[in-house]
PyMOL Python script that loads the backbone (N, CA, C, O; Angstrom):
from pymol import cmd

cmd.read_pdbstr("""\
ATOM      1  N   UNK A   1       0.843  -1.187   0.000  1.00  0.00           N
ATOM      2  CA  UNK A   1       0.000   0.000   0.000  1.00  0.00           C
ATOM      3  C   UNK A   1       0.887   1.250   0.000  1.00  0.00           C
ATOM      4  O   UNK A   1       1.667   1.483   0.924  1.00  0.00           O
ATOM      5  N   UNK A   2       0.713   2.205  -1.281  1.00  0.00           N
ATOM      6  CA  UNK A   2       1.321   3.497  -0.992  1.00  0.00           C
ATOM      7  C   UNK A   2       0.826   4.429   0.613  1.00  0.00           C
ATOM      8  O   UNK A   2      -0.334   4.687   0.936  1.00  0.00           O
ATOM      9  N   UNK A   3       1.654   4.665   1.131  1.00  0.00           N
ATOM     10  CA  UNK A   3       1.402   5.749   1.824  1.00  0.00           C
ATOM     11  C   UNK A   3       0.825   6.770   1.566  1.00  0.00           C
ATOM     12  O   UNK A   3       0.939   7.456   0.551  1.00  0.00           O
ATOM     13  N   UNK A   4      -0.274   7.047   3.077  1.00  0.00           N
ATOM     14  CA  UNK A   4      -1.057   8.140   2.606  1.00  0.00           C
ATOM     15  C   UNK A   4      -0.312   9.542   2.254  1.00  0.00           C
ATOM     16  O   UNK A   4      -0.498  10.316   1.316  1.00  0.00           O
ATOM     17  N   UNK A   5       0.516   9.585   3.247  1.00  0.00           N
ATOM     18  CA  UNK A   5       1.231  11.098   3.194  1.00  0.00           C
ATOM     19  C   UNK A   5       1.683  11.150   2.034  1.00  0.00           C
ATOM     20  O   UNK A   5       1.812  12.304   1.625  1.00  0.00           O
ATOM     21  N   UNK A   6       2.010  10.271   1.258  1.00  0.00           N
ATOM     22  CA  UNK A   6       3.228  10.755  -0.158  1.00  0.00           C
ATOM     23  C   UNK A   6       2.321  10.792  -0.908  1.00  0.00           C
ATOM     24  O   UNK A   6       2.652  11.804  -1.526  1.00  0.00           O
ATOM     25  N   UNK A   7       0.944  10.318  -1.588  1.00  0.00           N
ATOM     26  CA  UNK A   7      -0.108  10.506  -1.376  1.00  0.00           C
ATOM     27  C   UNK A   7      -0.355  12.156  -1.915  1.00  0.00           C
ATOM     28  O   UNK A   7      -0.045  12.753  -2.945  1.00  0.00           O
ATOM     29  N   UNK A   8      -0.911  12.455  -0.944  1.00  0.00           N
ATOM     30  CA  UNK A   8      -0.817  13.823  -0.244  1.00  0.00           C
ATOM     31  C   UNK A   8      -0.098  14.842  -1.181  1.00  0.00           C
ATOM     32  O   UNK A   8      -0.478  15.716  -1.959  1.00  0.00           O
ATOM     33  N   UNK A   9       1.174  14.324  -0.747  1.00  0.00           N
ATOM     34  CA  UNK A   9       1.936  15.808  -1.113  1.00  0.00           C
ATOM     35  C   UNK A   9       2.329  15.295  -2.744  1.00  0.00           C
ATOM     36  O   UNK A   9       3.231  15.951  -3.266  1.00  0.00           O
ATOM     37  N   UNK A  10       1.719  14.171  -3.584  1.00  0.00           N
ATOM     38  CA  UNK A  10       2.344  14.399  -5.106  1.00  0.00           C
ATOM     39  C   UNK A  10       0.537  15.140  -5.619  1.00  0.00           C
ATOM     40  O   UNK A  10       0.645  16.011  -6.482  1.00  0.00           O
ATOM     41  N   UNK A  11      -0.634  14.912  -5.259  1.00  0.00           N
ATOM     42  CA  UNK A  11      -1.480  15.700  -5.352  1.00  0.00           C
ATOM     43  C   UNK A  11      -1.488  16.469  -5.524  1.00  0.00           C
ATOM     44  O   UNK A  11      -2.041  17.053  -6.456  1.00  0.00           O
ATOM     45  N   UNK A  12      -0.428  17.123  -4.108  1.00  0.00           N
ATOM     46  CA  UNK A  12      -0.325  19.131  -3.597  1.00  0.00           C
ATOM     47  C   UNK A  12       0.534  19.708  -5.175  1.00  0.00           C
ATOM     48  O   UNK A  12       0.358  20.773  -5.768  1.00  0.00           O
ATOM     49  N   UNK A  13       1.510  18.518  -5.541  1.00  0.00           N
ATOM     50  CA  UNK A  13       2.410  18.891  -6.157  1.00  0.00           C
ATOM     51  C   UNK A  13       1.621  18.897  -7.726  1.00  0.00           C
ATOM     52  O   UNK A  13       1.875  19.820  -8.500  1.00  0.00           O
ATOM     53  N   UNK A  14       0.853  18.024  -8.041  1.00  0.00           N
ATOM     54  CA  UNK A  14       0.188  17.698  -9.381  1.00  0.00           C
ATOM     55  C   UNK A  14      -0.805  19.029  -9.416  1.00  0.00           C
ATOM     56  O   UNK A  14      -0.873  19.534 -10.536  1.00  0.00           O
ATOM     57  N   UNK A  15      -1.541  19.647  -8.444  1.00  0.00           N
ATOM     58  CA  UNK A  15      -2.512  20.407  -8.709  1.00  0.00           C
ATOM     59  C   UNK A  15      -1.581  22.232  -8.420  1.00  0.00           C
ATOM     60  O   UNK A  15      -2.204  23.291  -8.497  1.00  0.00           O
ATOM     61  N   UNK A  16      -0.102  22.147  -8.113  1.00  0.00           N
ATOM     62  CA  UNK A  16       0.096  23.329  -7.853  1.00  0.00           C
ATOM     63  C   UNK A  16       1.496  23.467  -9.067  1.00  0.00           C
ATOM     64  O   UNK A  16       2.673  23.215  -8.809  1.00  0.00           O
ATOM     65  N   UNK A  17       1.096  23.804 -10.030  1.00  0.00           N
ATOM     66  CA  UNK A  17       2.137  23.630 -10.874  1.00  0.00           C
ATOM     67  C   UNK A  17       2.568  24.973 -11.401  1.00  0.00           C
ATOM     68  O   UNK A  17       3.757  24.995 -11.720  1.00  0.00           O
ATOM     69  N   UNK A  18       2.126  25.729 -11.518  1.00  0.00           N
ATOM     70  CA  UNK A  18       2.142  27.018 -11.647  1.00  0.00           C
ATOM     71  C   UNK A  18       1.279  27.844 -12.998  1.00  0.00           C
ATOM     72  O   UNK A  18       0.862  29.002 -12.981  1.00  0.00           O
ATOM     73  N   UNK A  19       1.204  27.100 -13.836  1.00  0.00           N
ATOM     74  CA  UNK A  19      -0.042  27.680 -15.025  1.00  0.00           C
ATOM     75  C   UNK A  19      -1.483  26.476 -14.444  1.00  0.00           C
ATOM     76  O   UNK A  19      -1.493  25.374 -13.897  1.00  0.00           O
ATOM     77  N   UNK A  20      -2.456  27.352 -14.890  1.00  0.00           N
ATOM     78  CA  UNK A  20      -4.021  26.482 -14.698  1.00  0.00           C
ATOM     79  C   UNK A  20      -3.811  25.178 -16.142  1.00  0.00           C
ATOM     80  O   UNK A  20      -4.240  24.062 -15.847  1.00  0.00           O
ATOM     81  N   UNK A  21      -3.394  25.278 -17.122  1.00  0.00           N
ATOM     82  CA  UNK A  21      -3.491  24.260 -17.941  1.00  0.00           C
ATOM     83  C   UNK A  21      -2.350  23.068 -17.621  1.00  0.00           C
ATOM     84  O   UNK A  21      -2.458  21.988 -18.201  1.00  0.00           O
ATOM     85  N   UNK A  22      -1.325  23.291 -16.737  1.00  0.00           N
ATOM     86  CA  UNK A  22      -0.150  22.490 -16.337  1.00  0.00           C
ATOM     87  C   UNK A  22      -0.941  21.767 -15.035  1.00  0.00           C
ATOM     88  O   UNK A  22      -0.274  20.829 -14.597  1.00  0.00           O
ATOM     89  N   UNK A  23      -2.147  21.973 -14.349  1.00  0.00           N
ATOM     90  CA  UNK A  23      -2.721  22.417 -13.443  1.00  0.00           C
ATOM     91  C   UNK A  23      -3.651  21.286 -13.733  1.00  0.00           C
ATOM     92  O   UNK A  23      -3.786  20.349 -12.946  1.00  0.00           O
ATOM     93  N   UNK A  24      -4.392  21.391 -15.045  1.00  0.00           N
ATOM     94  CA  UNK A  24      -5.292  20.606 -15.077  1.00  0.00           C
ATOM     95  C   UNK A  24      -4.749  19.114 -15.354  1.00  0.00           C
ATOM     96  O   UNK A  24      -4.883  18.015 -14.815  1.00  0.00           O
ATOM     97  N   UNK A  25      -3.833  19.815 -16.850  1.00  0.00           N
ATOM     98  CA  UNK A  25      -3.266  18.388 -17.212  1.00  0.00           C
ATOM     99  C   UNK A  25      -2.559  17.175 -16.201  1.00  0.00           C
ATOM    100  O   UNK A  25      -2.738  15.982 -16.445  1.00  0.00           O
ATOM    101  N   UNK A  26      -1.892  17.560 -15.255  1.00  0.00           N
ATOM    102  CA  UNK A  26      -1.389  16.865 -14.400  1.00  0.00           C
ATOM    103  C   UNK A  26      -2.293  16.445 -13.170  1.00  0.00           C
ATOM    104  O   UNK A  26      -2.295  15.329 -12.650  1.00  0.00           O
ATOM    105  N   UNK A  27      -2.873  17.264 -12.887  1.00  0.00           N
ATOM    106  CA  UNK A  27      -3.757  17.224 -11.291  1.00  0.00           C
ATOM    107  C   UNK A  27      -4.865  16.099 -12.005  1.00  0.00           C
ATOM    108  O   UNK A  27      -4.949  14.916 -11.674  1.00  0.00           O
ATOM    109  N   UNK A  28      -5.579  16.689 -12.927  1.00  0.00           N
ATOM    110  CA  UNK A  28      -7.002  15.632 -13.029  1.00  0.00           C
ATOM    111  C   UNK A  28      -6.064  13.991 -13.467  1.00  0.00           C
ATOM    112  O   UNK A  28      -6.533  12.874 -13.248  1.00  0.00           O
ATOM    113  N   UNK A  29      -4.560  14.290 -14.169  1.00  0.00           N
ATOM    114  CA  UNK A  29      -4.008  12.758 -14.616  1.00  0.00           C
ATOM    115  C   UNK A  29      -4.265  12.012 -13.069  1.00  0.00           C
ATOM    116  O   UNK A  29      -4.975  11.031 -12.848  1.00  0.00           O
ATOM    117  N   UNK A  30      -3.522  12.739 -12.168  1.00  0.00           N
ATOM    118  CA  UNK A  30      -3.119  12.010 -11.059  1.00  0.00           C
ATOM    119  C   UNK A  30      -4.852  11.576 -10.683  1.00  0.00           C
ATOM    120  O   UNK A  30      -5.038  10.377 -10.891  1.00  0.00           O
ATOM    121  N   UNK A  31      -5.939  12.215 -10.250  1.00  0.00           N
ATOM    122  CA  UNK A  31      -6.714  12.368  -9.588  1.00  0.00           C
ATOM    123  C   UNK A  31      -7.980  11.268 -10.298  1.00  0.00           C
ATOM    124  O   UNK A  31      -8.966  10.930  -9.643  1.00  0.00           O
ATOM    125  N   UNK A  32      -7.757  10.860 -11.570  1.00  0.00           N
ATOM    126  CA  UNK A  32      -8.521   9.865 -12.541  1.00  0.00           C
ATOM    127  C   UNK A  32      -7.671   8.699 -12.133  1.00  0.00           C
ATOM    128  O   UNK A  32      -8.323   7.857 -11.516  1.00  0.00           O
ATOM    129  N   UNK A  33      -6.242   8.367 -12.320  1.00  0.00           N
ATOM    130  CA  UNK A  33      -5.719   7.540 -12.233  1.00  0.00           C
ATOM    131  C   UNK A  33      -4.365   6.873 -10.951  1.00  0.00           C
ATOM    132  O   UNK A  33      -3.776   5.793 -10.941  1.00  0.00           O
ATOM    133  N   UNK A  34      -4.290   7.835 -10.187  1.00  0.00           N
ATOM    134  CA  UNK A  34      -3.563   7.479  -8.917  1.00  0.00           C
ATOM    135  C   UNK A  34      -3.714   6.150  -8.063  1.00  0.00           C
ATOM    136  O   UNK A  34      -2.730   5.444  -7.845  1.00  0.00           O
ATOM    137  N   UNK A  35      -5.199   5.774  -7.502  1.00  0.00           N
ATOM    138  CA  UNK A  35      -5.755   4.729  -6.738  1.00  0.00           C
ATOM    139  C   UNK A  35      -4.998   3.787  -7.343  1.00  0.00           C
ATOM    140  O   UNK A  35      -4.004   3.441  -6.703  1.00  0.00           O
ATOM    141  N   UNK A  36      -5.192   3.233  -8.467  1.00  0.00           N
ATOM    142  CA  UNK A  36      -4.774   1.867  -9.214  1.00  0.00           C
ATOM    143  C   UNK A  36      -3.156   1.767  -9.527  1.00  0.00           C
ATOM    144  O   UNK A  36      -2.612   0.789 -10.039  1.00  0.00           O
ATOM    145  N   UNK A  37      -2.556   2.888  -9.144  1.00  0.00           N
ATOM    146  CA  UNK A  37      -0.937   2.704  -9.110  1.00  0.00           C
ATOM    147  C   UNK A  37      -0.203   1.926  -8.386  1.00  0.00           C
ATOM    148  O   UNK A  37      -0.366   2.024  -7.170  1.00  0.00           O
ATOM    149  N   UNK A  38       0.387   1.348  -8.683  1.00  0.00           N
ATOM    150  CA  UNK A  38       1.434   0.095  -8.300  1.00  0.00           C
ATOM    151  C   UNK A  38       2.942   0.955  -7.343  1.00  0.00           C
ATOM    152  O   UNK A  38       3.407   1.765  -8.145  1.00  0.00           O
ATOM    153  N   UNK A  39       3.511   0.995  -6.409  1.00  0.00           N
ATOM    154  CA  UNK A  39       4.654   1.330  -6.423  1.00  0.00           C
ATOM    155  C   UNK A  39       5.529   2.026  -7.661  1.00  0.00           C
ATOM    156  O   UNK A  39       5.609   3.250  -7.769  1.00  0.00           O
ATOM    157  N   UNK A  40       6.024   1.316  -8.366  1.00  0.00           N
ATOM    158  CA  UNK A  40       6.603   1.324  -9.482  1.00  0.00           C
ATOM    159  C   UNK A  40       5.918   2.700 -10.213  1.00  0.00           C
ATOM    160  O   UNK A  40       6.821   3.449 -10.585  1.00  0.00           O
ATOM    161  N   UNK A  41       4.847   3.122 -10.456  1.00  0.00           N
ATOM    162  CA  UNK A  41       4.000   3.814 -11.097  1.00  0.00           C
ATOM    163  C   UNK A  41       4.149   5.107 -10.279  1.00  0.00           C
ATOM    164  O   UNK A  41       4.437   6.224 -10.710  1.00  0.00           O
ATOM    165  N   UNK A  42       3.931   4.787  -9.195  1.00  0.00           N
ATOM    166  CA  UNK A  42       3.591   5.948  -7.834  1.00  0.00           C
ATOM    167  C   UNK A  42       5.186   6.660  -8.119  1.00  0.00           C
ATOM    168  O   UNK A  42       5.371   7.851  -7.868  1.00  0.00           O
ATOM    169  N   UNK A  43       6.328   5.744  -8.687  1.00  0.00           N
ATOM    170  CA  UNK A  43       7.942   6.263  -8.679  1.00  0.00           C
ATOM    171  C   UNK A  43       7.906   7.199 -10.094  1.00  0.00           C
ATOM    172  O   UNK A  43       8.312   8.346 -10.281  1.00  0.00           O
ATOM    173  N   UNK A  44       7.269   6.263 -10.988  1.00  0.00           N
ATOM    174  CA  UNK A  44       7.602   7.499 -12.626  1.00  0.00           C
ATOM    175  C   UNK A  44       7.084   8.228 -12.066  1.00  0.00           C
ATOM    176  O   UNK A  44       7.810   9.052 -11.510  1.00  0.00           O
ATOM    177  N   UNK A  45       5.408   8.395 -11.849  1.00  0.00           N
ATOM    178  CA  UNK A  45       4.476  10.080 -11.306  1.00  0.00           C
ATOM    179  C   UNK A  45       5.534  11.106 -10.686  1.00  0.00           C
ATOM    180  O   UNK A  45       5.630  12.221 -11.200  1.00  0.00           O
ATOM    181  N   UNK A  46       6.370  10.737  -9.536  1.00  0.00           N
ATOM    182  CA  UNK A  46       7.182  11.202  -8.779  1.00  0.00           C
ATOM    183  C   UNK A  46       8.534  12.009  -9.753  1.00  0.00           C
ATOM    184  O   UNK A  46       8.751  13.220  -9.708  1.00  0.00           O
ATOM    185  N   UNK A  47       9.233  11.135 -10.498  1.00  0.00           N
ATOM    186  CA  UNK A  47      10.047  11.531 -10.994  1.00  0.00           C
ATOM    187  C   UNK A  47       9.201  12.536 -12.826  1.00  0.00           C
ATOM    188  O   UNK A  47       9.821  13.208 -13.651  1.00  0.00           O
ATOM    189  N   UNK A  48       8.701  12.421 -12.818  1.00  0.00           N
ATOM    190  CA  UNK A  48       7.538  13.244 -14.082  1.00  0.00           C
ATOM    191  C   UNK A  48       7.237  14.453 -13.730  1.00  0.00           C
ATOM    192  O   UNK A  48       6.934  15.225 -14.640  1.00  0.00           O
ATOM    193  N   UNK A  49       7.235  14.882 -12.532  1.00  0.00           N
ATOM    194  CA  UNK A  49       6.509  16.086 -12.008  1.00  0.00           C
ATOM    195  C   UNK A  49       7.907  16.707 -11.360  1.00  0.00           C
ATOM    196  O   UNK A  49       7.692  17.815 -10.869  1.00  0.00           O
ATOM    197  N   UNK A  50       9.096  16.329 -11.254  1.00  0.00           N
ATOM    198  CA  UNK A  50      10.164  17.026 -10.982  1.00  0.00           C
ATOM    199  C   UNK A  50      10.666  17.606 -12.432  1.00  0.00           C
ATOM    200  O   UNK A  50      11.600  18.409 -12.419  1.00  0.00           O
ATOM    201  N   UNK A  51      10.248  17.336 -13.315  1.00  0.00           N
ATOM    202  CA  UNK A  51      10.414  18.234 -14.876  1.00  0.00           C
ATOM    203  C   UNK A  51       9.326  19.106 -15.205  1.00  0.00           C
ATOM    204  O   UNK A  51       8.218  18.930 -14.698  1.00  0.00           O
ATOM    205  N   UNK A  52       9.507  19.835 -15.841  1.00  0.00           N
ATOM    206  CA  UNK A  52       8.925  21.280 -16.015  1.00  0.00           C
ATOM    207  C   UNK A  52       8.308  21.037 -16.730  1.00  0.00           C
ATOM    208  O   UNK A  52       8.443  20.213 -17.634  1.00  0.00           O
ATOM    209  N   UNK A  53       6.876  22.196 -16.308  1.00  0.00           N
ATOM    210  CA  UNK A  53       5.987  21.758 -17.474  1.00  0.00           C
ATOM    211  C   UNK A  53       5.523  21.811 -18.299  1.00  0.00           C
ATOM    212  O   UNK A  53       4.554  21.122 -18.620  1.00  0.00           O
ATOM    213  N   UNK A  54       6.122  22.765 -19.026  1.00  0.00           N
ATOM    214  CA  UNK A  54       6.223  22.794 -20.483  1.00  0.00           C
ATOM    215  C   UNK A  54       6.671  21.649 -20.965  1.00  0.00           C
ATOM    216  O   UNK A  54       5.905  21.183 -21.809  1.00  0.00           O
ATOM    217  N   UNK A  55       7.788  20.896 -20.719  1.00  0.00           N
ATOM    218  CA  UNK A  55       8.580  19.593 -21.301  1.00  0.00           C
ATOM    219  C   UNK A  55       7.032  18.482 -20.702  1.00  0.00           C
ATOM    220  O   UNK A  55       6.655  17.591 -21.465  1.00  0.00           O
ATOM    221  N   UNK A  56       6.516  18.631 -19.741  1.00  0.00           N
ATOM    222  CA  UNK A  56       5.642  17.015 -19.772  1.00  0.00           C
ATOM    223  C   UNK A  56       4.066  17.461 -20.501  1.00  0.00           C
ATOM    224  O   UNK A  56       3.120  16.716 -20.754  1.00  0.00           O
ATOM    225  N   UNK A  57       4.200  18.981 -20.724  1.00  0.00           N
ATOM    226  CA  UNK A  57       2.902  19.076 -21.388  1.00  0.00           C
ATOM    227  C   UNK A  57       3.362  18.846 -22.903  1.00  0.00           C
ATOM    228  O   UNK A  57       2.577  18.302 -23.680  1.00  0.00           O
ATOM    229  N   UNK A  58       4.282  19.144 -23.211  1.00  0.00           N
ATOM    230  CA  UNK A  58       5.248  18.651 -24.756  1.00  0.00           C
ATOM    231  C   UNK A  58       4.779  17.579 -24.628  1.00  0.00           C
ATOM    232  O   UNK A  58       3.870  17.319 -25.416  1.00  0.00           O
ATOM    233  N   UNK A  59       5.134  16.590 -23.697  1.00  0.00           N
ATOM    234  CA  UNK A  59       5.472  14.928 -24.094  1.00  0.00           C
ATOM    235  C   UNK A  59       3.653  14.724 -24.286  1.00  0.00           C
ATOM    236  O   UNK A  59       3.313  14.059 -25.265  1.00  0.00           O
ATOM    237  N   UNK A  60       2.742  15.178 -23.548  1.00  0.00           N
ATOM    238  CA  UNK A  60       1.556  14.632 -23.554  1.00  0.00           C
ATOM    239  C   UNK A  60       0.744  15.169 -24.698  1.00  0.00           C
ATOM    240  O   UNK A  60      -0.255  14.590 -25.124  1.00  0.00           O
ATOM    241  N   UNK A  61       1.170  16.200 -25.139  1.00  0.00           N
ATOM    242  CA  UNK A  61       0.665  16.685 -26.145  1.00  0.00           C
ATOM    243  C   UNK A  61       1.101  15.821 -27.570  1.00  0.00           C
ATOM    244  O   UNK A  61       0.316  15.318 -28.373  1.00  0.00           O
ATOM    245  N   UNK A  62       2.252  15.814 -27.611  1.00  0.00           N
ATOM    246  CA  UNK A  62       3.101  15.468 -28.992  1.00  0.00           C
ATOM    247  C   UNK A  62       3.915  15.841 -29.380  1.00  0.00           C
ATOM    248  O   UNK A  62       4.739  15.230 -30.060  1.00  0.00           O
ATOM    249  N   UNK A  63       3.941  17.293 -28.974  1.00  0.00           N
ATOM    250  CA  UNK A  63       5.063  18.410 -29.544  1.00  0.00           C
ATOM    251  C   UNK A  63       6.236  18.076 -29.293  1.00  0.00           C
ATOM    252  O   UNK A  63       7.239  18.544 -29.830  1.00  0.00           O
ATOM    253  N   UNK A  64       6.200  17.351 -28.568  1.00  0.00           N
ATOM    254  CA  UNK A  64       7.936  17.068 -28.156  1.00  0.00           C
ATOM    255  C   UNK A  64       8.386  15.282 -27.745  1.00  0.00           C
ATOM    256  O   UNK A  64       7.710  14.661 -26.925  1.00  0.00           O
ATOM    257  N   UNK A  65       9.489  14.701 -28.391  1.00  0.00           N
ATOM    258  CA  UNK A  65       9.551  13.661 -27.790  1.00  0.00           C
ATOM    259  C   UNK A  65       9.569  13.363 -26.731  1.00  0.00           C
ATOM    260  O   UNK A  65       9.677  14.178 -25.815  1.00  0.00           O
ATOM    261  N   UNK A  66       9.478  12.247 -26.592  1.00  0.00           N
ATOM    262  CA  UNK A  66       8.978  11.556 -24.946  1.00  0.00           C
ATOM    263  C   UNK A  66      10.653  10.850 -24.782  1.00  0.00           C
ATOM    264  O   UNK A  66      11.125   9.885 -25.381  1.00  0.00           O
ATOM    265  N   UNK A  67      11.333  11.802 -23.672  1.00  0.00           N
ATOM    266  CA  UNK A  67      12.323  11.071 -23.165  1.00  0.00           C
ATOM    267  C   UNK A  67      12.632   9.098 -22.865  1.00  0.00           C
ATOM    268  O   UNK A  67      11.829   8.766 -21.993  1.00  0.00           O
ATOM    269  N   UNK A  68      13.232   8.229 -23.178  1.00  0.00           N
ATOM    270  CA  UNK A  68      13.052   7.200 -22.856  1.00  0.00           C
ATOM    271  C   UNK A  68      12.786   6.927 -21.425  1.00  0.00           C
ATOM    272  O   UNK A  68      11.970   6.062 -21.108  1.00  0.00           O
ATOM    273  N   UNK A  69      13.315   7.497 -20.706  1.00  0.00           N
ATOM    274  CA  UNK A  69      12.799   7.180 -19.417  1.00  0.00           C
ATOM    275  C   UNK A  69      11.177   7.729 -18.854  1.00  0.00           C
ATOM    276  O   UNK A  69      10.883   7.796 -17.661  1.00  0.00           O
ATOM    277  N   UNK A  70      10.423   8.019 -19.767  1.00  0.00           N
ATOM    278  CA  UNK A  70       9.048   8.477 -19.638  1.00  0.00           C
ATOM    279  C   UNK A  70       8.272   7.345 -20.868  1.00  0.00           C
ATOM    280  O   UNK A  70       7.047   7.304 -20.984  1.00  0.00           O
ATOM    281  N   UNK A  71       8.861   6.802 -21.402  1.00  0.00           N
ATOM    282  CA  UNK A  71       7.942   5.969 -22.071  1.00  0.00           C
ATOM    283  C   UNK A  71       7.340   5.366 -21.627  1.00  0.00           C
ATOM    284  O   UNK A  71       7.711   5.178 -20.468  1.00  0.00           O
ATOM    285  N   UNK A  72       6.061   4.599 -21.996  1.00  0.00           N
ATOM    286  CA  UNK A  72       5.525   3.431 -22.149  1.00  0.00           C
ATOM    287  C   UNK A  72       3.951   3.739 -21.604  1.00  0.00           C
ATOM    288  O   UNK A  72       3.451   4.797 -21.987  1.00  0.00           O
ATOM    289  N   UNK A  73       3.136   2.839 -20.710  1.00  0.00           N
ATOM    290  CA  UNK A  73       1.836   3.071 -20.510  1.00  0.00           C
ATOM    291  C   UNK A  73       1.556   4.305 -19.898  1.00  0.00           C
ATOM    292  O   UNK A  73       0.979   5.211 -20.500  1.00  0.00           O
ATOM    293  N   UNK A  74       1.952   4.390 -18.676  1.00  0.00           N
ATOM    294  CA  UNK A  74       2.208   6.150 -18.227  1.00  0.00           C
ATOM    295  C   UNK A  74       1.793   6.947 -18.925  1.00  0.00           C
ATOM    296  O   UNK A  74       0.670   7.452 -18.939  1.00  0.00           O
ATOM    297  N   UNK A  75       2.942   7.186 -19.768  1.00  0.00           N
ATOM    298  CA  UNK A  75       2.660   8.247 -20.530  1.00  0.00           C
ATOM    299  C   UNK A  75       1.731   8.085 -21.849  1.00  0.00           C
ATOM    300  O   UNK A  75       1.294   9.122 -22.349  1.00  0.00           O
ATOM    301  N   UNK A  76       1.356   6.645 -22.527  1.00  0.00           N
ATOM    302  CA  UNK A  76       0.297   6.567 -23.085  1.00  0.00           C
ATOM    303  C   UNK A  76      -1.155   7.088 -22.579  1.00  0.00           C
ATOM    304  O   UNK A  76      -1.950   7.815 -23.175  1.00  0.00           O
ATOM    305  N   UNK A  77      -1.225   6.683 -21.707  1.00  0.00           N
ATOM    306  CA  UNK A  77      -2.428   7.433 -20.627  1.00  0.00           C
ATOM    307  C   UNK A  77      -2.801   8.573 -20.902  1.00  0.00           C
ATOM    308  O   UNK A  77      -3.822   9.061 -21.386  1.00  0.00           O
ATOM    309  N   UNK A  78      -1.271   9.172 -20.315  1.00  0.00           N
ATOM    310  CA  UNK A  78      -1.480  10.803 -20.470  1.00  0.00           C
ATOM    311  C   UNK A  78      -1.560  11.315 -21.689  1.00  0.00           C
ATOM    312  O   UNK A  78      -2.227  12.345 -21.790  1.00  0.00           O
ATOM    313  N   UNK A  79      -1.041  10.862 -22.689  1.00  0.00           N
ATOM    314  CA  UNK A  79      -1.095  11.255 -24.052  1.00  0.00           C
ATOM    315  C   UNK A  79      -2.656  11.060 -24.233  1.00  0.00           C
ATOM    316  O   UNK A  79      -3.103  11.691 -25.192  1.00  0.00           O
ATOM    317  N   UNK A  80      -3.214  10.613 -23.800  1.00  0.00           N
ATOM    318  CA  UNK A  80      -4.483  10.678 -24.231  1.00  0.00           C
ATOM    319  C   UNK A  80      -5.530  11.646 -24.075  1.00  0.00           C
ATOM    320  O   UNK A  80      -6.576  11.649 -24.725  1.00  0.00           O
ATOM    321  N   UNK A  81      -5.265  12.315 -23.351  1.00  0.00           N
ATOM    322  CA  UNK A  81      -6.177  13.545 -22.658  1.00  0.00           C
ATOM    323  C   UNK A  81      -7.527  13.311 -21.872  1.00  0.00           C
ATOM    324  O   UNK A  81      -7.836  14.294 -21.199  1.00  0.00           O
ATOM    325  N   UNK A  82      -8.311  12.366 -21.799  1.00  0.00           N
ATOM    326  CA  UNK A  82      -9.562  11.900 -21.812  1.00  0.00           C
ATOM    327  C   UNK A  82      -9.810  12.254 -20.378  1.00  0.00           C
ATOM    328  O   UNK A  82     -10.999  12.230 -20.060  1.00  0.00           O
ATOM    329  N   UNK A  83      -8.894  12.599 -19.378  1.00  0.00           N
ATOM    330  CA  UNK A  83      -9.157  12.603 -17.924  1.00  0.00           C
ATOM    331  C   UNK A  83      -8.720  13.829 -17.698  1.00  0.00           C
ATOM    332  O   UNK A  83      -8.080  13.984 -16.659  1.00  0.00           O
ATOM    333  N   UNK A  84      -8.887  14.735 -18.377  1.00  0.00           N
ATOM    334  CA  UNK A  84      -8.835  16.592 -18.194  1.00  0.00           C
ATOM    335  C   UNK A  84     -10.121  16.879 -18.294  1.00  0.00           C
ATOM    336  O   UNK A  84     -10.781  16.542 -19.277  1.00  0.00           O
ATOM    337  N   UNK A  85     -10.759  17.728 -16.981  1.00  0.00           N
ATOM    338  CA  UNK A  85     -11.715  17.798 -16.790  1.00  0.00           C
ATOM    339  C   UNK A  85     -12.288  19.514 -16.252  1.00  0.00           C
ATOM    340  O   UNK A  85     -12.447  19.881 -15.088  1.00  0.00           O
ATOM    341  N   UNK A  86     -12.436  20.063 -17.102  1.00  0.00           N
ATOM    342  CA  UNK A  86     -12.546  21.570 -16.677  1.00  0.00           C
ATOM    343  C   UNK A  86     -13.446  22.297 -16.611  1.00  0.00           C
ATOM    344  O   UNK A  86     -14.149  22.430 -17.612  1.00  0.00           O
ATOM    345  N   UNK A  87     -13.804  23.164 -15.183  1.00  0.00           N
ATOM    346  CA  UNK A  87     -14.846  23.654 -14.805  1.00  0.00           C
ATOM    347  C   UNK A  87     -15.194  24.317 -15.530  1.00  0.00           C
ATOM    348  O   UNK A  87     -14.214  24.982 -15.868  1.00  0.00           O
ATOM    349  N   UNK A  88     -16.250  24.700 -16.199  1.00  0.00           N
ATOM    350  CA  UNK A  88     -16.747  25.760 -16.573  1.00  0.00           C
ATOM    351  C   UNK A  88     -17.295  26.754 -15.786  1.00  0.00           C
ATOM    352  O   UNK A  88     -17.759  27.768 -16.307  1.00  0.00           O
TER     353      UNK A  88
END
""", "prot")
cmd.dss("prot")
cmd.show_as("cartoon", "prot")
cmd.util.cbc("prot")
cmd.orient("prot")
């Protein structure tokens, strides 16, 4: 079981990114798909959100390649957009 506290503070960290669209893209990723993370998963999220976000809104968008160490389902996910969810 992940810990609640770490938990916690990659949330604080996913929803406080500094633009509202870096904001959404990351916060609603974590907040659709966090529960069902494995360790392993809970470690990329962790190391994904210590890069800037212009470079992970690049990778999720398209605009920019996806570093090898960000490949694979992860970031298929996110490439998808389907779990950005914005108030009107």
């Amino acid at each position: 079981m992940i810990e609640p506290a770490r938990l916690a503070r990659l949330k604080f960290r996913a929803w406080h990114r500094g633009t509202r669209e870096a904001d959404y893209m990351i916060g609603c990723f974590f907040d659709r798909f966090h529960k069902d993370w494995s360790e392993e998963q809970v470690s990329w999220f962790e190391r994904l959100i210590d890069e800037e976000d212009v470079d992970i809104m690049g990778w999720a968008l398209g605009t920019l390649s996806i570093p090898p160490e960000y490949a694979g389902p992860m970031m298929d996910a996110m490439r998808k957009l389907d779990y950005v969810e914005i108030p009107r």
